[in-house]
RODOKOL-625954 format. One record per residue (C-alpha): residue number from 1; residue in one letter; x, y, z. Coordinates in nm, 2 decimals. Last residue first. Layout:
<recs>
REC   resi   resn       px       py       pz
REC    NUM      A        X        Y        Z
...
</recs>
This chain:
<recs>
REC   resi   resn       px       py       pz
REC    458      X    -5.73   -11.91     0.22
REC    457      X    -5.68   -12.26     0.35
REC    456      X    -5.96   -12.48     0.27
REC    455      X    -6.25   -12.50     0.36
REC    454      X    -6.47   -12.85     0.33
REC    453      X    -6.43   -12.96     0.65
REC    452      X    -6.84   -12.91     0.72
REC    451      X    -6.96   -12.79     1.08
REC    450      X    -7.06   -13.04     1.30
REC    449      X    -7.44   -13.00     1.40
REC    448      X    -7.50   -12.80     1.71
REC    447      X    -7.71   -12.91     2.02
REC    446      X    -7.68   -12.69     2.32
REC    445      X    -7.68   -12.86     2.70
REC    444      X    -7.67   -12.68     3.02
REC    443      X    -7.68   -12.82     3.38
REC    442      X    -7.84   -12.60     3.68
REC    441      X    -7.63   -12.74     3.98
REC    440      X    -7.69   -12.91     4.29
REC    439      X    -7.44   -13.18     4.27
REC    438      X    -7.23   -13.19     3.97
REC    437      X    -7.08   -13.52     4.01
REC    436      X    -6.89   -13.68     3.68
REC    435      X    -7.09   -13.93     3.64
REC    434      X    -7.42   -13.93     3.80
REC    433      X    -7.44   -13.54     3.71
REC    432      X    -7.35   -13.60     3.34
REC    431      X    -7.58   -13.90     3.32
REC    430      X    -7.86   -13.70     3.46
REC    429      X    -7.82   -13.44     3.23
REC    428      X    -7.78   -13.67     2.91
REC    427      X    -8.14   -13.87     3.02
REC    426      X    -8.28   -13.49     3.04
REC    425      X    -8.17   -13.46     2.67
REC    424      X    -8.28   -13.80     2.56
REC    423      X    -8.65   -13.71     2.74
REC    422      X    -8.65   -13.35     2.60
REC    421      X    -8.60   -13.54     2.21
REC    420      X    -8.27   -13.40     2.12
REC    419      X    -8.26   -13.08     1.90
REC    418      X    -8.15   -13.14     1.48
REC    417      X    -7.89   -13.01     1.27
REC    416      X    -7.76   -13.33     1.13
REC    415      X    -7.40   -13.50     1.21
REC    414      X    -7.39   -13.37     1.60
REC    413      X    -7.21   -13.20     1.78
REC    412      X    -7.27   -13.17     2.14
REC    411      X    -7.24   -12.84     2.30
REC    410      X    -7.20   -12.83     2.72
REC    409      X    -7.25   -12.56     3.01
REC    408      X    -7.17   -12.63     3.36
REC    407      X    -7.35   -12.32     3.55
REC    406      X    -7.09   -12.19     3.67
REC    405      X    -6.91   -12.31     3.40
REC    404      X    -6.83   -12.30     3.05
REC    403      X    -6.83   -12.45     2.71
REC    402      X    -6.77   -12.81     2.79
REC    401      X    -6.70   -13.01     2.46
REC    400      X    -6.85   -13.30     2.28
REC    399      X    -6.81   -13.53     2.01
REC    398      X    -6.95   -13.69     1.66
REC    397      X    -7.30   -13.73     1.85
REC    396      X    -7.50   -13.98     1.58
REC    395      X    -7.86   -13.87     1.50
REC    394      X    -8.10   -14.08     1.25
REC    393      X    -8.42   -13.81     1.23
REC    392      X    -8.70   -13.88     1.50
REC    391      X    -8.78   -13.49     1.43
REC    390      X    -8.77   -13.48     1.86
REC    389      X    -8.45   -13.64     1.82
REC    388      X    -8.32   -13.94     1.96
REC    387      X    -7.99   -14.03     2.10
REC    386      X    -7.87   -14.37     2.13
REC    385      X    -7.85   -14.54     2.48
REC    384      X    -7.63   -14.77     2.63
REC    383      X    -7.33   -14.70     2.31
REC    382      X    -7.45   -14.31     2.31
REC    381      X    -7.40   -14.34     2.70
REC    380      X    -7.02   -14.52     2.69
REC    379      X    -6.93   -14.31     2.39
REC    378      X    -7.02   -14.00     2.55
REC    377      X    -6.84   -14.07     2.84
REC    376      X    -6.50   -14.11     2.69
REC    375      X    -6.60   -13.82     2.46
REC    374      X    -6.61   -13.60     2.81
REC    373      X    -6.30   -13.76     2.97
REC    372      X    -6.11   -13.65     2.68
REC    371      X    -6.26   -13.32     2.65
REC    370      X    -6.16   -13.25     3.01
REC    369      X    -6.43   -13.20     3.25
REC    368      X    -6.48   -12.84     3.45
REC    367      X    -6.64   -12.81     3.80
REC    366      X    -6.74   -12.46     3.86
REC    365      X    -7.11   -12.54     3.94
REC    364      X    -6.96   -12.87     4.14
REC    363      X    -6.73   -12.62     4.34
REC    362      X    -7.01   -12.42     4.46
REC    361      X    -7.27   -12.70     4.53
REC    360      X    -6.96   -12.86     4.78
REC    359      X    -6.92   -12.57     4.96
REC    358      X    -7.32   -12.56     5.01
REC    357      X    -7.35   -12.87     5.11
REC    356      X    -7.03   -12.81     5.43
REC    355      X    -7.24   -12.48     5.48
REC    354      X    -7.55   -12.64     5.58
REC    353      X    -7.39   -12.95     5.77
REC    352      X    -7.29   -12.67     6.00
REC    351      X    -7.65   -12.60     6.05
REC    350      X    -7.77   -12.96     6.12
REC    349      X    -7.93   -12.89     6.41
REC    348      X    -7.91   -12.51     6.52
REC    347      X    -8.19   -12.53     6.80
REC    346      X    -8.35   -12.27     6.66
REC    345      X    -8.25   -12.25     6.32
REC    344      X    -8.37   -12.60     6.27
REC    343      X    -8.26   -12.80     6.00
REC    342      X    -8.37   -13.10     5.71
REC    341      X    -8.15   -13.10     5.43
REC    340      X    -8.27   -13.11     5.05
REC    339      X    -8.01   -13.14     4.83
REC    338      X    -8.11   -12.96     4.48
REC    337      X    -8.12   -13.23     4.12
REC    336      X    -8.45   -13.28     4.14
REC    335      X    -8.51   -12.90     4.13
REC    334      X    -8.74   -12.93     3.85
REC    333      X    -8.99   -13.16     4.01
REC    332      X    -9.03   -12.88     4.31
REC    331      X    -9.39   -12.97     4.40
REC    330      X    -9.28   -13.35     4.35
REC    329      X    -8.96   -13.35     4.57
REC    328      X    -9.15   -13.15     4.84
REC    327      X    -9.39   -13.45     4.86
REC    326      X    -9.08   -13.75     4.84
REC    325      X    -8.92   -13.59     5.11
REC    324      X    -9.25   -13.51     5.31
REC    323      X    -9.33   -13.87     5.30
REC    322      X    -8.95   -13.99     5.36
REC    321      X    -8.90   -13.77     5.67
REC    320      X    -9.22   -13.88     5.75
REC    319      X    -9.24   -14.27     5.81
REC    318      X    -9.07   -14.31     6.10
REC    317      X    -9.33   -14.10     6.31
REC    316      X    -9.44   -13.76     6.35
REC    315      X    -9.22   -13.73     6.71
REC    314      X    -9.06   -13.39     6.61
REC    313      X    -9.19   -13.22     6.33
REC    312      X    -9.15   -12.88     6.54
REC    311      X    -8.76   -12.93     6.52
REC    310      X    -8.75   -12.92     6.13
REC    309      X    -8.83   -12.56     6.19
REC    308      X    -8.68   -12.50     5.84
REC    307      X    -8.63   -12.72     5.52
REC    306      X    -8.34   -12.63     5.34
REC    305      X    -8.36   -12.70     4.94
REC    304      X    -7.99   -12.62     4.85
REC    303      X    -7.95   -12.47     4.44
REC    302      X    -7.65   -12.36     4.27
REC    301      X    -7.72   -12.05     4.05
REC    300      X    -7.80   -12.05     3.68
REC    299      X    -8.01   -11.77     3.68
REC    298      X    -8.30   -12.01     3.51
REC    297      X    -8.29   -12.23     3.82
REC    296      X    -8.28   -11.92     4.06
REC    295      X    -8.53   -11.81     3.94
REC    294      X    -8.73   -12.11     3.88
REC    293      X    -8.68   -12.15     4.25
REC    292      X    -8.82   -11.79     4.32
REC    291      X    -9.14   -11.96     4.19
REC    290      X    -9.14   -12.28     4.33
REC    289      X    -9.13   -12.12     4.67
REC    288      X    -9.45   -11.87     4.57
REC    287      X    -9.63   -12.18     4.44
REC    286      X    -9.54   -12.34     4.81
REC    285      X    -9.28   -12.59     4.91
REC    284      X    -9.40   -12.78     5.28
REC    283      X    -9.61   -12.63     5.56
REC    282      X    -9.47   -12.77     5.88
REC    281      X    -9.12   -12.79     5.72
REC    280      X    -9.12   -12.39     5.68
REC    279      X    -8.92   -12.44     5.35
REC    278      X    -8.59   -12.17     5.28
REC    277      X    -8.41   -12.19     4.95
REC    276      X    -8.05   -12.16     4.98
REC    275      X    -7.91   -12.00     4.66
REC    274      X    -7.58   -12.07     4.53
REC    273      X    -7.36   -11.85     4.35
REC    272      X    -7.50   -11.55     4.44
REC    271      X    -7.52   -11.20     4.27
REC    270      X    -7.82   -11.28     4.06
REC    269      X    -7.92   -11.48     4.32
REC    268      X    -8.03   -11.17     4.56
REC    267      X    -8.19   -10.96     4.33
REC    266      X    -8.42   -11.24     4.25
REC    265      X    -8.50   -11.28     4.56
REC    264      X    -8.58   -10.93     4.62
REC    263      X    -8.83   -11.01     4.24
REC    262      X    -8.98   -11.31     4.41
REC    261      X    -9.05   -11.19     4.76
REC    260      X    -9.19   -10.85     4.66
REC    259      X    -9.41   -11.05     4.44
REC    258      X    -9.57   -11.28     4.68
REC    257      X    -9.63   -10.96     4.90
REC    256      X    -9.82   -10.80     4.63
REC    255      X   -10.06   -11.14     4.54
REC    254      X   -10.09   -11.13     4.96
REC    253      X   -10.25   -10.79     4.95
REC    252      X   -10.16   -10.42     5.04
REC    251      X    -9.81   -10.48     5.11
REC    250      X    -9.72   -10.27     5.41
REC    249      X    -9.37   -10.40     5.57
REC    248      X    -9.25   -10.65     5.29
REC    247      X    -9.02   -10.75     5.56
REC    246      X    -8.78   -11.07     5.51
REC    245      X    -8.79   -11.09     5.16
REC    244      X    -8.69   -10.72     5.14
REC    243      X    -8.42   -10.81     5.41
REC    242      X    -8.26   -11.04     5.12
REC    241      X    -7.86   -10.95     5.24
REC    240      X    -7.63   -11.18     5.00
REC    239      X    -7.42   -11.43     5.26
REC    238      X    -7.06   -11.42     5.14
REC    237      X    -6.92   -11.72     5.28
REC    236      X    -6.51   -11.74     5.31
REC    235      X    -6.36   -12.08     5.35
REC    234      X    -6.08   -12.15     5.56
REC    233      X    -6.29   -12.40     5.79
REC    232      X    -6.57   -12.18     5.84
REC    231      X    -6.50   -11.77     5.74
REC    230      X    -6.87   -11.57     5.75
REC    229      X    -6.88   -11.25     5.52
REC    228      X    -7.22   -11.06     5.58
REC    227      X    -7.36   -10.84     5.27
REC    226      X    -7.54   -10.52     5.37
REC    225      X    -7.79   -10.41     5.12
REC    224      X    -7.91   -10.05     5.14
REC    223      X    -7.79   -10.00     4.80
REC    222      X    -7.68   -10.31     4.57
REC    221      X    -7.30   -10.40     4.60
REC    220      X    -7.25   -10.52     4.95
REC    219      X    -7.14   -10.29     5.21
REC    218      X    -6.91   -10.51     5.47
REC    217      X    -7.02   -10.71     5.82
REC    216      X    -6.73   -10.90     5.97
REC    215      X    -6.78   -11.27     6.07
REC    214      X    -6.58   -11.53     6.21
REC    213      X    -6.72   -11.89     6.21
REC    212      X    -6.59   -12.21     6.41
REC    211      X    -6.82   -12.11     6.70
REC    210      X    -7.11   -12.11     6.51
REC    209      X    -7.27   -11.81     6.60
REC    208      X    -7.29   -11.62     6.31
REC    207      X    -7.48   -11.92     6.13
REC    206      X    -7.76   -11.91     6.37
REC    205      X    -7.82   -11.59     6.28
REC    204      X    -7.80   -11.66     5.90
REC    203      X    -8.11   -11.93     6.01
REC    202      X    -8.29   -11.69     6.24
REC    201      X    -8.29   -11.41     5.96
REC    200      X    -8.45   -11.68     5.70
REC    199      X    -8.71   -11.82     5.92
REC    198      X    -9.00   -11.92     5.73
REC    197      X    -9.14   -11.60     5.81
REC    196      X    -9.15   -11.42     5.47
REC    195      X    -9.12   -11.68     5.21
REC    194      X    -8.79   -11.78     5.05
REC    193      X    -8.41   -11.64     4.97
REC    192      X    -8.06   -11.72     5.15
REC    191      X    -7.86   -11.62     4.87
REC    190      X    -7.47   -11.72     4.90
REC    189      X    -7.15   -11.58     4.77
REC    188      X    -6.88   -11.82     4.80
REC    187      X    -6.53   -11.65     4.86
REC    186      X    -6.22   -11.78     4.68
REC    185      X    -5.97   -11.97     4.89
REC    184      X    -5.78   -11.81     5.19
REC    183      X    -5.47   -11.84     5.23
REC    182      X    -5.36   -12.10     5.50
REC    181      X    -5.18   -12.36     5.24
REC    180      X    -4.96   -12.05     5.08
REC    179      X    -5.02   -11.83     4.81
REC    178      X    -4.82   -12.03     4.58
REC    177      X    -4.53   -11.89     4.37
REC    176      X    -4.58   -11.92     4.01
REC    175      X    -4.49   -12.16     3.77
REC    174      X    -4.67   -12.45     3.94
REC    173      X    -4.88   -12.60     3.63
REC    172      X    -5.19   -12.46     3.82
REC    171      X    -5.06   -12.15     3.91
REC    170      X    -4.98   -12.08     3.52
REC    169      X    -5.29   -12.19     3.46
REC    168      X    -5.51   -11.95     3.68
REC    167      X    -5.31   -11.68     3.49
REC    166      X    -5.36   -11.72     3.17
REC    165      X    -5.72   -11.80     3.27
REC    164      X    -5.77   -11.49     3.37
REC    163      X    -5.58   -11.34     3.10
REC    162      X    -5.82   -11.53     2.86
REC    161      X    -6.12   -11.38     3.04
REC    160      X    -5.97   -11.03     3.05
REC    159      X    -5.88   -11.07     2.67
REC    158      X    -6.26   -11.10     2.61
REC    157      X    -6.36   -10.79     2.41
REC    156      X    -6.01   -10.57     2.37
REC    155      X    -6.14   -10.40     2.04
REC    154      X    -5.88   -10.50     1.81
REC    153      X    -5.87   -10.87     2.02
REC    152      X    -6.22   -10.98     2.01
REC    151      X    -6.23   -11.31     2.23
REC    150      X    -6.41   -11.60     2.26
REC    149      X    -6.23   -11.82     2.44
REC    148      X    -6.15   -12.23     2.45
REC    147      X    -6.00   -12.42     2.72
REC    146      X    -6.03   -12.81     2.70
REC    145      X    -5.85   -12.88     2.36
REC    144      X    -6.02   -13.13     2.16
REC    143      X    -5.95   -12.95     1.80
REC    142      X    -6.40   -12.97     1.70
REC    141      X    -6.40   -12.72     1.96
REC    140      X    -6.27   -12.50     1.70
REC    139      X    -6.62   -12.54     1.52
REC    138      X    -6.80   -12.36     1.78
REC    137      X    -6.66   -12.02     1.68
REC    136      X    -6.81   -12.01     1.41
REC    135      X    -7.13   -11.91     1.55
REC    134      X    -6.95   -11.61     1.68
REC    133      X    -6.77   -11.52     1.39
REC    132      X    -7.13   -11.52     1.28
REC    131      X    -7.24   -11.27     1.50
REC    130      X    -6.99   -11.01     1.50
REC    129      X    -6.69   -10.91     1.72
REC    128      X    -6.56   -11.29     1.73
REC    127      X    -6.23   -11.18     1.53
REC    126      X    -6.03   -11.39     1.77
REC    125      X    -6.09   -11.75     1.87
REC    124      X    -5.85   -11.81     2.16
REC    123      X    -5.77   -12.18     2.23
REC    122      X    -5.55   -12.23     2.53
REC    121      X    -5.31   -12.47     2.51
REC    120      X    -5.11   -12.66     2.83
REC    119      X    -4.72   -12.69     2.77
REC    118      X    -4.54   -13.00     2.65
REC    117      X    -4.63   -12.94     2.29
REC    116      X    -4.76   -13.27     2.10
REC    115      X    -5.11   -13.14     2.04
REC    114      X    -4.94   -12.81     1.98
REC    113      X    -4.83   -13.02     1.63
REC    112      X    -5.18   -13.10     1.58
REC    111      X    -5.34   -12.76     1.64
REC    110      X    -5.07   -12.61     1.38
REC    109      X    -5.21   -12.84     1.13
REC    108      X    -5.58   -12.79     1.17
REC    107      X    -5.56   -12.45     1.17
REC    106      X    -5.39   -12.46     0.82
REC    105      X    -5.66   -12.71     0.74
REC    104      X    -5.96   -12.41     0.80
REC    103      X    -6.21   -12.36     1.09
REC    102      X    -6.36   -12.04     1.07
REC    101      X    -6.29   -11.74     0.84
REC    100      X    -6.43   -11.51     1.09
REC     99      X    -6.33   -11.69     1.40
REC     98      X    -5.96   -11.67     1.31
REC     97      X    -5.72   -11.89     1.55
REC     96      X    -5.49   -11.79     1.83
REC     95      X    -5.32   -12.11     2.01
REC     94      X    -5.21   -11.95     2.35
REC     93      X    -4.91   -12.16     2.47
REC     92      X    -4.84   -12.17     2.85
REC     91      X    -4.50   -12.27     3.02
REC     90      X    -4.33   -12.26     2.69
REC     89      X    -3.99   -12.43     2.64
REC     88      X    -4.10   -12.65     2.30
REC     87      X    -4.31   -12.36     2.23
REC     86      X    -4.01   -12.09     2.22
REC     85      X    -3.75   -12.33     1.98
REC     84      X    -4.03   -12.38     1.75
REC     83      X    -4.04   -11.96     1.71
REC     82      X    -3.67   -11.96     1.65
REC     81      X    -3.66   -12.21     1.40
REC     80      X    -3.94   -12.07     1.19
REC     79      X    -3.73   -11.73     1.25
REC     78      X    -3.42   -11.90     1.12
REC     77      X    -3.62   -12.09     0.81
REC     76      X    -3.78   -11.75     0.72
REC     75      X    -3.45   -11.52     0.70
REC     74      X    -3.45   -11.63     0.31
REC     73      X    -3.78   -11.51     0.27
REC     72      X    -3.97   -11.62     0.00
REC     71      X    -4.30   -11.71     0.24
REC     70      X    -4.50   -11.95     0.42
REC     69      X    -4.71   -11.94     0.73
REC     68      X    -4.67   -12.16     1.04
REC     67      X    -4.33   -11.95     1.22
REC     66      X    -4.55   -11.63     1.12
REC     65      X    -4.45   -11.43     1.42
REC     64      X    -4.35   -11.68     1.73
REC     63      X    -4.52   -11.37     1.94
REC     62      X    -4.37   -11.43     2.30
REC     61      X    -4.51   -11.30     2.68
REC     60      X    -4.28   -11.35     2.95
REC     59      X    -4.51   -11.32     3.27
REC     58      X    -4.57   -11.09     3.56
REC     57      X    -4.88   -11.16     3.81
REC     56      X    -5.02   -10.87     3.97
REC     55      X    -5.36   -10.93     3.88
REC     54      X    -5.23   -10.94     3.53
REC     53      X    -4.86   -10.83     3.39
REC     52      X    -4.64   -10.85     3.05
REC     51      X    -4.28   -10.88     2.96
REC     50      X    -4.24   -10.85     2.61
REC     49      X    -4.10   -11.08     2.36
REC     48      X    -4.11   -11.07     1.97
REC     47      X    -4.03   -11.36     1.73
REC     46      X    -3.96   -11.19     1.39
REC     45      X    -4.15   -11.20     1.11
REC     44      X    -4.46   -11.00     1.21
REC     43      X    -4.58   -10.90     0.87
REC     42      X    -4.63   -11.27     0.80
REC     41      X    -4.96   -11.24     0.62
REC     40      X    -5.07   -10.91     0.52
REC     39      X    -5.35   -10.71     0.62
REC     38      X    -5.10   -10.52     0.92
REC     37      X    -5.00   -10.48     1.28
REC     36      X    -4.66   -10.43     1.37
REC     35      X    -4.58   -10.59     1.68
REC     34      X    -4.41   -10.30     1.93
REC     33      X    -4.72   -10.11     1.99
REC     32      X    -4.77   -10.19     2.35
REC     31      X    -4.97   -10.29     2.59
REC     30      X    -4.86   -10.61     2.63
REC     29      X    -5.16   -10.78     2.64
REC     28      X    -5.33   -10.56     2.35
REC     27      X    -5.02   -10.58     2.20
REC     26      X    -4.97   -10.95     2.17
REC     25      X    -5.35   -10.93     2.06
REC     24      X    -5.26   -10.73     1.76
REC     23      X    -4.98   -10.91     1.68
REC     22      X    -5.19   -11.27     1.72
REC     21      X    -5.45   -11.13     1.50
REC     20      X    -5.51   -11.44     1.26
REC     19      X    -5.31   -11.27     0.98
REC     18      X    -5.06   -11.57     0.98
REC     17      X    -5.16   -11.88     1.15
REC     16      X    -5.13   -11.94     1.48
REC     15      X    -4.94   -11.95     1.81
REC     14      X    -4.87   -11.70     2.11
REC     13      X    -4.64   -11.83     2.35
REC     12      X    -4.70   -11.77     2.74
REC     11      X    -4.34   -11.79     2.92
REC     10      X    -4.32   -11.80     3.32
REC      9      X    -4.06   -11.54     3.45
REC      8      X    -3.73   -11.61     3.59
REC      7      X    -3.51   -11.32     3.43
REC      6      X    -3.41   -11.62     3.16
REC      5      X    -3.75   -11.66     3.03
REC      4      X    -3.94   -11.98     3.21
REC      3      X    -3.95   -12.35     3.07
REC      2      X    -4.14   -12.66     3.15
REC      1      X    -4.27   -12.60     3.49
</recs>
């Protein structure tokens, strides 16, 4: 920890330029009106503190007031000092910049000297309440630091996110107490969607009786869905009821039932984190399997091929584990990225190994990469492999930054506005995955070009 308030709370700084909105999100946290709020620069001179709280978590929250602008006042040089004074001890500084004027060299200058800051920065782009604020908003990424947010302070759009992360950070750097080694981490929610028949209700079955797993069964969030939480090696498993996969009861014809299947699944995974997608091994992936797998793919969930009744393929020879590998691997070309395991509910082989790859889907889809080690790799692969565009324009990638997770999402910035040729951007996917491991994940990639430094301060 690098500094705390002296009752013992962690201190989150709030840094920018004047007029940028940091009194009015220092009250929107705070919940108070004790910044005034106003058009014109400086109006909060002095450095303000409040105590604040989120998810039961109390911090010292400080405004450092307009310690980067300039003005006449002959009490200026004190405040300046005082505001310097509460970065250098920060635990947390939130860097609060104005999306609606964009990127300016005032910014620019304040990011550099929280460059040098002992604390970790988080990069809140405020004023994002209209579309291009929004677009703007990419040009901050341009500073290198790793958490950026899009939030609307006046309106209270997005401070939940940042607070989030306020929060996660503060744990992170160790100035808050810790839970404990035995609590329990977050849960994993998981869709166990496919055909009717290919064994779905045997396999969660088969789950619940691993001896290493307690369950209790709780009201999920959709009606008539009950949600079963499995805990297996101090991890918690939500598995998302499907029953209208299970039994689409009196479907008049096959097209019907095919659709029933696809949309329950599709209720499933949009509250699931990963999906496991269900094969009858004896059959193989089906047009109705690649279907809810394109759901899933375009939901952004983690994706597990499991291949069911694996027991029945007994005695096929050497040669057909890797000739039904490589056929399901071509009817599902898109899910190349998916682990495909071979179990039987029945006999429960390889069921634990089940929940060990889906574990390790979940925290690849929330895996975040530093903008350091990002531009690192993008320097080795650009160097290997230029880009190309589908206009077959001259493209150089200035940089790159990670946008989000769950799904991994990236923006890389380019010197023309152009899109990537789909080979060059499915070459950037794989090398993303190789590199940094993000196993069984949907990865996405956004092409911007780099916005102009022409603006000056206003």
């Amino acid at each position: 920890m690098t500094g705390s308030s002296q009752r013992g709370l962690p201190t989150v700084v709030l840094a920018g330029r004047p007029n940028v909105g940091k009194s009015t999100l220092f009250n929107r946290i705070a919940r108070t009106r004790r910044a005034i709020v106003n058009a014109m620069p400086g109006t909060t001179r002095d450095v303000l503190a409040q105590d604040a709280m989120w998810q039961d978590v109390a911090f010292r929250l400080v405004d450092t007031g307009g310690i980067f602008g300039h003005t006449e006042d002959p009490l200026h040089a004190m405040v300046v000092e005082h505001g310097r004074r509460a970065i250098a001890q920060a635990d947390l500084i939130i860097f609060v910049v104005d999306g609606r004027e964009g990127l300016i060299s005032g910014d620019e200058e304040i990011a550099a000297t929280l460059r040098t800051a002992n604390a970790p920065v988080l990069l809140a782009v405020n004023k994002t309440d209209d579309k291009r604020a929004r677009d703007r908003m990419y040009e901050f990424f341009a500073f290198g630091f790793d958490h950026v947010f899009e939030v609307a302070a006046e309106h209270g759009s997005g401070v939940s996110d940042l607070l989030d992360a306020v929060v996660a950070q503060l744990k992170l750097q160790g100035s808050l107490p810790s839970t404990g080694a035995d609590a329990p981490s977050d849960e994993i929610a998981v869709a166990i969607v496919g055909r009717p028949n290919v064994g779905k209700s045997s396999l969660v079955n088969r789950l619940l009786r691993e001896e290493r797993v307690m369950v209790s069964d709780m009201p999920g969030t959709t009606r008539d869905a009950i949600d079963t939480l499995l805990r297996w090696h101090k991890r918690t498993f939500r598995i998302v009821d499907t029953a209208g996969i299970r039994r689409p009861g009196r479907v008049a014809s096959s097209h019907a039932v095919e659709m029933v299947s696809v949309l329950t699944a599709k209720r499933a995974m949009e509250r699931a984190d990963v999906a496991v997608l269900v094969l009858d091994a004896s059959m193989g992936a089906t047009e109705q399997d690649a279907a809810i797998a394109g759901e899933a793919e375009r939901l952004g969930c983690g994706m597990i091929i499991a291949a069911n009744k694996w027991d029945l393929t007994k005695g096929s020879g050497d040669d057909h584990y890797k000739q039904f590998d490589d056929d399901q691997r071509y009817r599902l070309k898109f899910l190349d990225y998916a682990p495909l395991l071979h179990i039987s509910a029945l006999t429960g082989e390889r069921a634990p190994k089940l929940l060990e790859t889906v574990d390790r889907v979940a925290e690849s889809r929330k895996r975040r990469v530093t903008t350091g080690e990002l531009n690192r790799f993008l320097e080795r692969v650009t160097r290997e492999h230029p880009p190309s565009s589908k206009d077959k324009r001259h493209v150089k990638i200035m940089y790159a930054a990670q946008t989000g997770v769950a799904p991994p999402q990236f923006v890389f910035f380019t010197n023309v506005a152009t899109s990537f040729h789909f080979s060059y951007e499915r070459f950037l996917v794989n090398s993303l995955r190789e590199t940094f491991g993000f196993e069984g994940t949907p990865i996405r990639i956004t092409v911007r070009r780099r916005a102009g430094r022409d603006r000056k301060e206003k």
